[in-house]
N, C-alpha and C positions, 0 to 999 in steps of 0.2 A: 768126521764122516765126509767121503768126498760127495761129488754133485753128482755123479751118478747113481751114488747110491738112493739121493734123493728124489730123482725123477722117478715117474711113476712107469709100469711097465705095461705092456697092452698084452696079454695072452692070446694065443692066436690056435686053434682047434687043429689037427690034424690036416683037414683039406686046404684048409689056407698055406700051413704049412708048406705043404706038396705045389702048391699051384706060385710058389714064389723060387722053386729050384728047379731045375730043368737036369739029371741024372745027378753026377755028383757036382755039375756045374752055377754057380749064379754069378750071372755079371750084373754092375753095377752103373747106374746114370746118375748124370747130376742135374737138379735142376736149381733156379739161380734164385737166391731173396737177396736184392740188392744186386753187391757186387759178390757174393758168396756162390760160392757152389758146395749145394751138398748133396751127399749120394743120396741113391735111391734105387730097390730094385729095378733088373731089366730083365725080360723075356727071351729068349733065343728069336720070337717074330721082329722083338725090337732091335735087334744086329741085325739080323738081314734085311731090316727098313733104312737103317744106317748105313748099311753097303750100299745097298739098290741105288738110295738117294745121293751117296756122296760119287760114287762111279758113274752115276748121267752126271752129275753138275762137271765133274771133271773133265768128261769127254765133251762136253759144249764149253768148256773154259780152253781145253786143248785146240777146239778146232776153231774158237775165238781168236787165239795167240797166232794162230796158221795164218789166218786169215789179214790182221792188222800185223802179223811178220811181211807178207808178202807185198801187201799196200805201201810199208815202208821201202821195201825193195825195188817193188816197179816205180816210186816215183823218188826213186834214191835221196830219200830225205836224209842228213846228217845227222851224225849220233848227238843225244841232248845233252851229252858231256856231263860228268862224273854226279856232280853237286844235283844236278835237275832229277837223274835217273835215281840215285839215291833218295832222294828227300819225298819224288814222286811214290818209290816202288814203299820206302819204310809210311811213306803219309797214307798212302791206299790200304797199304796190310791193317796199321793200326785201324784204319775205320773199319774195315770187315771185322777188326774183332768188336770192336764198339758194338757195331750192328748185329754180329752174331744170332741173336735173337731174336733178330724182327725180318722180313719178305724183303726189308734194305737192304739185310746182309748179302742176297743172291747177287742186287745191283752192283754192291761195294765189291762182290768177287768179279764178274765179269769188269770194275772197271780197272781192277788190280793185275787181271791177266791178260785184257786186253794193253794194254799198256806195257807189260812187261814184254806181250810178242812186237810191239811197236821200239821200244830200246832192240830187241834179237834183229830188227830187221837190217840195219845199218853194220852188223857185227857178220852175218850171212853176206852180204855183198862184198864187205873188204875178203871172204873168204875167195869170193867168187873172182873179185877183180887179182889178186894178190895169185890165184894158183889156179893152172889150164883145170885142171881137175875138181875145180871147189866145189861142182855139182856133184861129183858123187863123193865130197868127202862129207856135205852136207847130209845126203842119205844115206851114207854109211852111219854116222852118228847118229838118224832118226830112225835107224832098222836096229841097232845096239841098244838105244834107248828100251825101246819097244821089246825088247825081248828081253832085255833083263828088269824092266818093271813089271812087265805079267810073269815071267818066270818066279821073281822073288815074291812077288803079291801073292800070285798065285798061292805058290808055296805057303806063305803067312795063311791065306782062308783054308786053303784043304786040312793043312795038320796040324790049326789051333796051338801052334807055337808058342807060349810068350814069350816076347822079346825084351819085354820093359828090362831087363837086367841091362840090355847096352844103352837106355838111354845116359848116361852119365860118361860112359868111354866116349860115345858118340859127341856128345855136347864140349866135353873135355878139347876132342882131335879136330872140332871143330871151328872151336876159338884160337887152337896151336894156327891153322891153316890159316886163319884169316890173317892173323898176323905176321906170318910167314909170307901169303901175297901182297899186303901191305909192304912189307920190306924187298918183294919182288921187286913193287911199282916203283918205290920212291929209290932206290938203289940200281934200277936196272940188270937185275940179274936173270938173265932167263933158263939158264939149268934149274933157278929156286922157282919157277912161275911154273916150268913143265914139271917139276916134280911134286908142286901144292894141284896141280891140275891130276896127276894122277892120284893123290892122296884124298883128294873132292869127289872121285870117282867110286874110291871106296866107301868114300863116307856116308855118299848117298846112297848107294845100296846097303848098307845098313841101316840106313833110316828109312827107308822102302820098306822093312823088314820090320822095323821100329812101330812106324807110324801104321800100318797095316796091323798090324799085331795090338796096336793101341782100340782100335775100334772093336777087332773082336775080345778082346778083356775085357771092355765098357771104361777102359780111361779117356778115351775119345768119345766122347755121346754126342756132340754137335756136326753134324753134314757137311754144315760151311766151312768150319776151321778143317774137318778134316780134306776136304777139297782142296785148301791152301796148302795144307801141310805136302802134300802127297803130290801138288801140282809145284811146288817148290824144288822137293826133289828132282822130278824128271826135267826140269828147268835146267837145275844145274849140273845135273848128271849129261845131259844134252851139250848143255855149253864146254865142259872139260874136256867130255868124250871127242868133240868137234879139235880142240886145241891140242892134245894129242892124236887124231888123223892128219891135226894140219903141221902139225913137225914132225912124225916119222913118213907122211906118206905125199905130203905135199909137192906137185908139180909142179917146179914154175912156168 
């Protein structure tokens, strides 16, 4: 006899029924024992508390990044070189997941984004010094961004898409890429760097697609992670999109 068979079953009446499905829809949340997560009903009020909450924390984590970008820029501080940025940006992410769960997790987001626009800032100025043009190749990139995030987001909340089927292509083309700019850097090839740059660009608009579609399924139930998730994206959707304006359109 397996172990289901042996747990006991709870019978639930008709309105209970009714009041755990929302048309032919129910999404699902997880809440955590230990390090566990198991599902649990979700409401259609509980996704759009989950949007509401993760789209303000994002828009004050974006204009956090704007903000210590800019500070970096006007007092042109150098870039903290590979090791510090790295160890800095994977050492913050892990704590916000750590935190996830508790009112730390907001701090541990704003110190993971605040930080991340303080690395962009040093990367914006070599644009600026390097090409007559680099202001508007800057807001070229931040007016692209901007429109294919809401356009694609958008998209994901109005027509209830699920996307979960590309997480594994996604995750797949995205470990191909990393190792592909890996062997950009250490090789010096830059036709293999503009072309992991254009391939980053798709990637993240499918993961826009992705991780937005994750919240409205209820595979995403946490605010904070999906804040990170979704501010990641436009991160490095930003950054590629910048490095392809600054090779086909760059003015010295």
């Amino acid at each position: 006899m397996s172990l289901f068979n042996k747990m006991p079953v709870k019978k639930v009446n008709r309105q209970e029924s009714e009041s755990m499905t929302f048309g032919n829809q129910q999404n699902s949340e997880s809440i955590t024992f230990g390090n566990q997560d198991v599902p649990v009903s979700r409401s259609s009020d509980d996704v759009n508390k989950l949007i509401r909450n993760t789209y303000t924390l994002l828009s004050m984590t974006l204009l956090l990044s704007a903000i210590t970008a800019g500070i970096a820029m006007k007092t042109n501080m150098p870039h903290l070189g590979f090791v510090v940025t790295l160890v800095g940006t994977f050492g913050l992410f892990f704590l916000t997941y750590w935190l996830r769960n508790s009112v730390w997790g907001i701090l541990a987001v704003f110190a993971l984004t605040g930080f991340m626009g303080l690395t962009l800032g040093p990367t914006l100025n070599a644009y600026v010094n390097a090409f007559s043009n680099g202001h508007q190749l800057i807001m070229m990139s931040f007016g692209s961004t901007a429109a294919i995030f809401l356009g694609l987001s958008g998209y994901a909340l109005t027509t209830r898409k699920d996307f979960s089927f590309m997480g594994a292509f996604l995750f797949a083309g995205l470990i191909v890429a990393i190792l592909a700019s890996l062997g950009a850097w250490l090789f010096n090839i830059p036709g293999l760097a503009l072309a992991v740059s254009a391939v980053m660009v798709l990637l993240m608009a499918g993961y826009i697609l992705y991780d937005t579609s994750n919240m409205v399924h209820g595979q995403e139930t946490n605010y904070i992670m999906a804040t990170v998730t979704l501010y990641i994206d436009i991160y490095l959707l930003f950054v590629h999109l910048l490095q392809l304006f600054g090779f086909f359109m760059g003015e010295d």
